[in-house]
C-alpha positions in Angstrom: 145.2 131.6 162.4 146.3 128.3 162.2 144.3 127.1 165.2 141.4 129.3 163.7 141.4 126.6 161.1 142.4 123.6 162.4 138.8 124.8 164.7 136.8 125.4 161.1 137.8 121.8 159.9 136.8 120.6 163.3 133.5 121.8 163.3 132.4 121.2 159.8 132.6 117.3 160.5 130.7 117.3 163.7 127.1 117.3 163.5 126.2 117.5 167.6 125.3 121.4 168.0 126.4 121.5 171.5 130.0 119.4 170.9 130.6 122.2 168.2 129.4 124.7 171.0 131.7 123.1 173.8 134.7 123.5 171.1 133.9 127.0 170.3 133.9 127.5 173.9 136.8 125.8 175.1 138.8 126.9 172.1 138.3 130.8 173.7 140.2 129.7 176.7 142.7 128.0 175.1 143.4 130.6 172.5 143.0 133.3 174.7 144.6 131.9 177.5 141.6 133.0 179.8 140.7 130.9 182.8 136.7 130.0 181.8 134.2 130.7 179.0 130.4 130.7 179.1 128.1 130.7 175.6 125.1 131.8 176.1 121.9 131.6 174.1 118.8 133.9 174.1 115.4 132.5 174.9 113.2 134.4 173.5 109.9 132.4 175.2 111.3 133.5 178.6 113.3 136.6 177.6 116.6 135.4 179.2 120.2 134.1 178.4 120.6 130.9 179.6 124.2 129.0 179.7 124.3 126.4 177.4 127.9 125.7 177.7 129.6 127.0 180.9 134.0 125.7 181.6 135.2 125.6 184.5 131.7 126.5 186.7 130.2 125.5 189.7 126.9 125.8 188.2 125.4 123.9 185.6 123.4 126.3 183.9 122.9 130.3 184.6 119.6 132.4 183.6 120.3 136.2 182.9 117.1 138.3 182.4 117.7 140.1 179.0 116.9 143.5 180.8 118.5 142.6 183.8 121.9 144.1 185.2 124.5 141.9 183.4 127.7 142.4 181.4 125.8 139.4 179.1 122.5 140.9 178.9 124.2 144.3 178.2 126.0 143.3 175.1 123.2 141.4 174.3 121.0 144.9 173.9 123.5 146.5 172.4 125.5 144.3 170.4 128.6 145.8 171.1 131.7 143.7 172.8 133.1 144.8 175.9 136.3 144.8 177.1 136.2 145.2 180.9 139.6 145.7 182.9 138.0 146.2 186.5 134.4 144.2 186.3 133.8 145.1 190.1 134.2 148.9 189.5 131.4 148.8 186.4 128.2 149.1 187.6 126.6 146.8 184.7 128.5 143.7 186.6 126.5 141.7 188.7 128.9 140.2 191.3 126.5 137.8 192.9 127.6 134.8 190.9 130.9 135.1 192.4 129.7 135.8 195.7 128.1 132.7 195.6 131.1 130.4 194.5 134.0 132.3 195.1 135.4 132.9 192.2 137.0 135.9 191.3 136.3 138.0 187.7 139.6 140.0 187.4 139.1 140.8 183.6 136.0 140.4 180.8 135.4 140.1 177.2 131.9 139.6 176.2 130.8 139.4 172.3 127.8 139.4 170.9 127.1 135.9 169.2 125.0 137.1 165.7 123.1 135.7 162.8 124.0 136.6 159.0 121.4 138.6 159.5 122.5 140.4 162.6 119.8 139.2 164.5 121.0 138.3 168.4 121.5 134.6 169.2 123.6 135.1 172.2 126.6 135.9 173.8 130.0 134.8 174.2 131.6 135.4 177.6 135.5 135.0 178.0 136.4 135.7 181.9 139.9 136.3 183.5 143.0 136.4 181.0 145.8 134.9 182.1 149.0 137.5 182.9 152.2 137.1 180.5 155.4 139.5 180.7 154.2 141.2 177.6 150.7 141.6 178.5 149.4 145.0 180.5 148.4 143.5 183.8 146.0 140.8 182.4 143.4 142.5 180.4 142.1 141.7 177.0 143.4 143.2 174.6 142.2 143.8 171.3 144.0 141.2 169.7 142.1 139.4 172.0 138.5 141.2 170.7 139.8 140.1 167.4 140.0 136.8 167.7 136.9 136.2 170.0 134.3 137.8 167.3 135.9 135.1 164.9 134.6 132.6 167.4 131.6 133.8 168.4 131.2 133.9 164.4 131.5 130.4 164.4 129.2 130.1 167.0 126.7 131.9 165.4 126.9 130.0 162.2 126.1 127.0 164.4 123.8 128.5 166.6 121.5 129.7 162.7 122.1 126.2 162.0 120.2 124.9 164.9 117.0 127.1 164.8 117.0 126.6 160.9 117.1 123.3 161.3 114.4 123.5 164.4 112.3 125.4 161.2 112.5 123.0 159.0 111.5 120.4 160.9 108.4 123.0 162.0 107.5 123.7 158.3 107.9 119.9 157.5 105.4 119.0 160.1 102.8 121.4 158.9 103.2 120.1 155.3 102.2 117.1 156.9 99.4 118.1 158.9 98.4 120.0 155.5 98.1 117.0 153.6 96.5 114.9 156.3 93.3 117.1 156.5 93.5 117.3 152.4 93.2 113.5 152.5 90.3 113.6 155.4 88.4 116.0 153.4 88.8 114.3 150.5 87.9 110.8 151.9 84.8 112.2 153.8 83.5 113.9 150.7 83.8 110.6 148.9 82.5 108.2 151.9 79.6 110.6 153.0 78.9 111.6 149.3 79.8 109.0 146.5 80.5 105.6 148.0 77.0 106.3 149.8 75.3 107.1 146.7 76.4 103.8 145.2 76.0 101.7 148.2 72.3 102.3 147.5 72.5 102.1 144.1 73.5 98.5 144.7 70.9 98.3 147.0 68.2 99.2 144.2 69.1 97.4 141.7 69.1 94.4 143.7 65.6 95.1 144.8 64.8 95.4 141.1 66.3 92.6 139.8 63.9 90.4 142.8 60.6 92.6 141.6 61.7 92.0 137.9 60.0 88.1 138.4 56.7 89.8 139.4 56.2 93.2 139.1 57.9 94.2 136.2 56.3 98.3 136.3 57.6 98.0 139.8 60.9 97.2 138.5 61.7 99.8 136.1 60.2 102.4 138.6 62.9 100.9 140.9 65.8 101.4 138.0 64.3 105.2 137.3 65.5 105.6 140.6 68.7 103.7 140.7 69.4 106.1 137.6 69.1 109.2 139.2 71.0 108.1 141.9 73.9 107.4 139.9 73.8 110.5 138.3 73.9 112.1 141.8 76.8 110.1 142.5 78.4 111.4 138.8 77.7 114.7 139.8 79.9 114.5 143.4 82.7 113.0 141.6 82.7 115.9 139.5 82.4 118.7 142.4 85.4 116.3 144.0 87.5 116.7 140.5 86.3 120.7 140.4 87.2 120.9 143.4 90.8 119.4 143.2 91.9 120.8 139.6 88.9 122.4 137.6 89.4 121.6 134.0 88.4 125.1 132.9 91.1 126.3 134.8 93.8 125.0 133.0 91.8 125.7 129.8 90.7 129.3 130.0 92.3 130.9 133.0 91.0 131.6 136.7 88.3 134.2 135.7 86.9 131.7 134.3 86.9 129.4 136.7 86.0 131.3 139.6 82.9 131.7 137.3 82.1 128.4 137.3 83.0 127.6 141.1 80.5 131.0 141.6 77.7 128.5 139.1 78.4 125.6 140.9 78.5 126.6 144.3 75.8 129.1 144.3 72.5 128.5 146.6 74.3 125.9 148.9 72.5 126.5 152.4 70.9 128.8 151.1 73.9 131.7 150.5 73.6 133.6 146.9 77.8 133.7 145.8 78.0 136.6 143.2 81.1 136.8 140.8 80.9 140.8 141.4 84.4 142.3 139.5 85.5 138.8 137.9 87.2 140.6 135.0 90.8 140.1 134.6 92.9 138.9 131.7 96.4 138.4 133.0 96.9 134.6 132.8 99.4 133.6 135.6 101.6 129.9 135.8 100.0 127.0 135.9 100.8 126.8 139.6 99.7 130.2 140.6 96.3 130.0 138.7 95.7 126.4 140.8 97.0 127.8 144.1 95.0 131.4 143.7 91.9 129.4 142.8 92.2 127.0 146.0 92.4 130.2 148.4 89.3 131.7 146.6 87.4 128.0 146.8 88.4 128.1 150.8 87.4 131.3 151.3 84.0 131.3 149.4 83.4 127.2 151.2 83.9 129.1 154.4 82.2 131.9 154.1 78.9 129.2 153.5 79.7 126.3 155.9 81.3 128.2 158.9 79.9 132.3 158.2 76.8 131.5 157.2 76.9 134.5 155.0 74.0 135.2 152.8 75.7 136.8 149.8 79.2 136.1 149.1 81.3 138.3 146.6 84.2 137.8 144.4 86.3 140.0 142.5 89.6 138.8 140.5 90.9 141.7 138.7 94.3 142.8 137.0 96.6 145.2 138.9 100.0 146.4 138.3 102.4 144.0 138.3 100.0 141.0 139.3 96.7 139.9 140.0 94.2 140.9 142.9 91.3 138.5 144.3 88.4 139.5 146.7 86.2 137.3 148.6 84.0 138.9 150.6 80.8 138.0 153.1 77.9 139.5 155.2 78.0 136.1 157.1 78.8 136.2 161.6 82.8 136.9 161.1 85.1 135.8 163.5 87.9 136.8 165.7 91.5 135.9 163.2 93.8 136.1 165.7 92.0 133.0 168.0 91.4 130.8 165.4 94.7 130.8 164.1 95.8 130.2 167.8 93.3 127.6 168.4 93.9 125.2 165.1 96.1 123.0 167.2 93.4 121.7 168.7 91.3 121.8 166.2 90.4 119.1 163.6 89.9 122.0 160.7 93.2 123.5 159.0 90.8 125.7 156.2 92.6 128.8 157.3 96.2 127.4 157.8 95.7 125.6 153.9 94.6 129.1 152.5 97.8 130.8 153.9 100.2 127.7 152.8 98.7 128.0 149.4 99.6 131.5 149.1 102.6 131.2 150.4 103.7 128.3 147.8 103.1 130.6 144.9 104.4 133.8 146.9 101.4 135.9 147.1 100.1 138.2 149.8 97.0 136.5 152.2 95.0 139.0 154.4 91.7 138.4 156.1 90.1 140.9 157.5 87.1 139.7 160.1 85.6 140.7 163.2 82.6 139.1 164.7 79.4 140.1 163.4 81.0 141.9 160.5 81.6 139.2 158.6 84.7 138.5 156.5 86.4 140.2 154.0 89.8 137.9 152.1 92.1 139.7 150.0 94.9 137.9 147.9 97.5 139.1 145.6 99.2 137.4 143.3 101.9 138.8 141.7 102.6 138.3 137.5 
């Protein structure tokens, strides 16, 4: 117990996964007084163990199949720890690593290395106890068991520790990637949109001012224009604001805004958007209401840009518990499960933004497309 937690304090300081690994490892030999001790870890990608800290070997790293015929792979499929007197009279043992070195496996423990969860991580493999005058002709006992499952607890911790971590760093660079294409979108819309509207507003009343001298008519003709150009631009800004954070949304709810987005956005390339069922009276947070209503403005600017749909549907009604919105198309539809595979390599995140936004205000996403049936977007919300 004592070297349990003189071990505990040990690893809480050190921040280097595989030294706490290599001192879980190394403390099973010592503690149990076995000859050698392997970790490993389950790759899921390749549907193996590999070794990621081996004592004592003359290999460097080891590959088990996960179905293959191995103590490791065994207890990794069952979860259960062995305790194996005689390896070479159990068929589960594989003696061609010994074969190949030398060695001889007299005795095995092998535990199951777990998450919190009890999901599999990997195993922890303790090989060849050493004999002692109170000990049955050097097996494990389960003393022995005992004390190994607290280590490959430890080991476990750590190993959570590591693919946490691995996720975090994952989710932090899709927050990132998130926000990038936000920006993009949001600087294209105002280069291609705005800034060009007022680059030739410039442009006119320049011309206007020079015709003033001598064509005065000509001139004010030329400011008519300049004027309804800068109402164009007015009006981009405010689809850009709309867009971001709709006033109305704050001010009378999201069935009221998806109203106005339906308004707004209605005839663009030609597509007639319809709020069908838009009856619901349930106001949500602040931050649902603004997350629901950027997964219903993605869906319906998809269904028009990308579907080509010409009628696009909305429904945002009341349910129990929560609140359920519907947008759906007769646009071309598209296979789900390749475009969410393909967005690395795309420029476009629409889809992966729709699915982030539900997931920050922890509502349920489901799109439901198939190519020439086109889409159908479902999102629930709950109160």
């Amino acid at each position: 117990m004592s070297a349990l937690l003189e071990l505990q304090r040990e690893l809480a300081l050190e921040s280097d996964i595989d030294k706490v690994l290599g001192r879980i490892t190394a403390a099973a030999t010592s503690l149990l007084d076995a000859e050698r001790a392997t970790l490993y870890v389950v790759d899921e990608a390749r549907h193996e163990l590999w070794s990621r800290v081996v004592t004592q070997s003359e290999f460097k790293e080891l590959r088990l199949p996960l179905d293959g015929r191995s103590l490791a792979a065994e207890v990794s499929r069952s979860g259960r720890p062995l305790r194996i007197a005689d390896p070479y009279g159990d068929p589960r043992f594989d003696p061609s690593v010994d074969a190949r070195t030398g060695f001889r496996t007299r005795s095995l423990l092998v535990l199951p290395i777990d998450s919190r969860a009890r999901e599999r991580l990997g195993v922890l493999q303790i090989v060849n106890v050493r004999e002692s005058v109170d000990q049955r002709e050097g097996m494990f006992e389960e003393s022995h068991e005992t004390l190994g499952m607290a280590l490959a607890a430890s080991a476990g911790i750590a190993l959570e520790y590591v693919r946490l971590t691995a996720e975090l760093a994952q989710e932090r660079l899709h927050q990132v990637r998130i926000a990038e294409e936000t920006r993009h979108r949001l600087a294209r819309d105002l280069h291609d949109g705005v800034a060009q509207t007022l680059a030739n507003t410039a442009l006119g009343i320049e011309i206007a001012q020079k015709r003033a001298q001598q064509d005065l008519p000509g001139a004010l003709a030329e400011l008519g224009t300049v004027r309804e150009r800068v109402l164009e631009a007015q009006r981009g800004l405010r689809d850009i604001l709309f867009a971001l954070r709709p006033v109305v949304l704050e001010e009378e709810g999201l069935p009221a805004a998806v109203r106005a987005l339906a308004q707004r956005i209605d005839g663009t390339a030609g597509s007639h958007v319809v709020p069908r069922n838009v009856d619901a009276t349930r106001r949500l947070s602040p931050e649902a209401e603004a997350g629901a209503f950027h997964v219903i403005r993605e869906a319906v600017t998809n269904a028009i840009k990308t579907g080509r749909a010409g009628v696009v549907s909305i429904d945002v009604r009341d349910d129990a518990g929560g609140l359920t919105a519907l947008v759906e198309d007769d646009g071309v539809g598209f296979d789900v499960a390749a475009t969410l595979s393909s967005y690395a390599s795309r420029g476009s995140l629409g889809m992966l933004q729709m699915r982030e936004s539900a997931r920050l205000i922890g509502a349920q996403l489901t799109i439901d497309s198939s190519p020439g049936h086109g889409t159908r977007v479902r999102l629930r919300v709950p109160s």
